[in-house]
N, C-alpha and C positions, 0 to 999 in steps of 0.2 A: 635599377636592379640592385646596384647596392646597399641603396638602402632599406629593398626591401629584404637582402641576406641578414645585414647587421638586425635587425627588427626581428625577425624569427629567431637567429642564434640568440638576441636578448629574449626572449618566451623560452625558449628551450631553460637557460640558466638559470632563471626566477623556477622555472618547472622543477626544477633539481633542489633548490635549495630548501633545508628543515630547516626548521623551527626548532628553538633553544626547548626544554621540558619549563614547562609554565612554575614560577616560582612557589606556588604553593607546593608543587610536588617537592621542588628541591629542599623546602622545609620543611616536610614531613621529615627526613633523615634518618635513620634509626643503624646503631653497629649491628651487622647480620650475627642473629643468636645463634648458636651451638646445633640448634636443630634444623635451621636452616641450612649449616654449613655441611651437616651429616648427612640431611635426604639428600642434597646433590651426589654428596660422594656415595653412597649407597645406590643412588639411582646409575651410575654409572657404573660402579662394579655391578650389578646386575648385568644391565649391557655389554658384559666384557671386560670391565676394569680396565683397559688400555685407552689413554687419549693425544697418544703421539709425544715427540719429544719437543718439551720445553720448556722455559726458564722463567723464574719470578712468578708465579701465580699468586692472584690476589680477585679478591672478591668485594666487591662494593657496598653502600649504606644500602638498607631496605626503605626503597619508599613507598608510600602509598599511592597507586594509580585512581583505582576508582573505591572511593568512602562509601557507596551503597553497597557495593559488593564484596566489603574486605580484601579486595584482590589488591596485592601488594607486589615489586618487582625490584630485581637486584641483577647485579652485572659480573660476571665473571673475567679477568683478563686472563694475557701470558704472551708472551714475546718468543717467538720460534727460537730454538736454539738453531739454528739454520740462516733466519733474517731477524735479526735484531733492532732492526729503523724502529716499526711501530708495533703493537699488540695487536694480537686478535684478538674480540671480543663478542663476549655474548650475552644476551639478554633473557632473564628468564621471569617468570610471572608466578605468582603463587597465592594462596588461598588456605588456611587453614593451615600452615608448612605443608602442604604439598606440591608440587609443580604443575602447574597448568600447562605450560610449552616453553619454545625458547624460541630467540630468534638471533642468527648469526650475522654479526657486524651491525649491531642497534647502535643507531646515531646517537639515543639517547644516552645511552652508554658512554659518550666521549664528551658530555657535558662536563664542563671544568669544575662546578660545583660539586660533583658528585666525589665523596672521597672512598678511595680504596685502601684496603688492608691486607695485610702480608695472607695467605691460603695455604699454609703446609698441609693440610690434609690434604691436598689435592696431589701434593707431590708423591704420594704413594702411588697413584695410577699411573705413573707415567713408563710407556713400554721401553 
């Protein structure tokens, strides 16, 4: 019976675990341009202009996902002023500089290769 607990919770773990971003992505790298930096904040003051209180924001390289489709994606951090351990982060996907969606807490996001950079624009939004 034990071992068949240890044998499941080992399935479970392996089930959980991602996968690093495949190194070709991570060498596409590119510094997010100025119009990438603006739609977000534009897209967001549409929404309201408010995105809570917190500290350091920064915004990640653009890489390339997928080469057929120009679809390219970039990661936004920031660190609660409230808990300061790790960042929240998010993933966002784009096309033409537009935004296609985002997705909250992208693992991809927390790849060590990826580098970030300081995001003042974004610190106007904060309520």
């Amino acid at each position: 019976m034990l071992k068949r607990f240890a044998a499941v919770c080992s399935l479970l773990l392996l089930v959980g675990c991602q996968t690093d971003v495949p190194q070709s992505v991570a060498d596409s790298q590119k510094p997010p341009s100025a119009s990438v930096r603006n739609e977000l904040v534009r897209i967001l003051r549409q929404g309201g202009g408010k995105i809570g209180n917190f500290i350091n924001p920064q915004i990640s390289s653009v890489v390339l996902l997928d080469p057929a489709t120009k679809t390219y994606a970039f990661c936004v951090r920031a660190w609660s002023a409230q808990r300061q351990s790790y960042p929240d982060v998010i993933g966002i996907s784009i096309r033409d500089n537009r935004i296609l969606g985002s997705t909250m807490n992208d693992y991809r996001c927390r790849d060590k290769r990826l580098r970030y950079y300081p995001y003042p624009e974004l610190k106007a939004l904060r309520s």
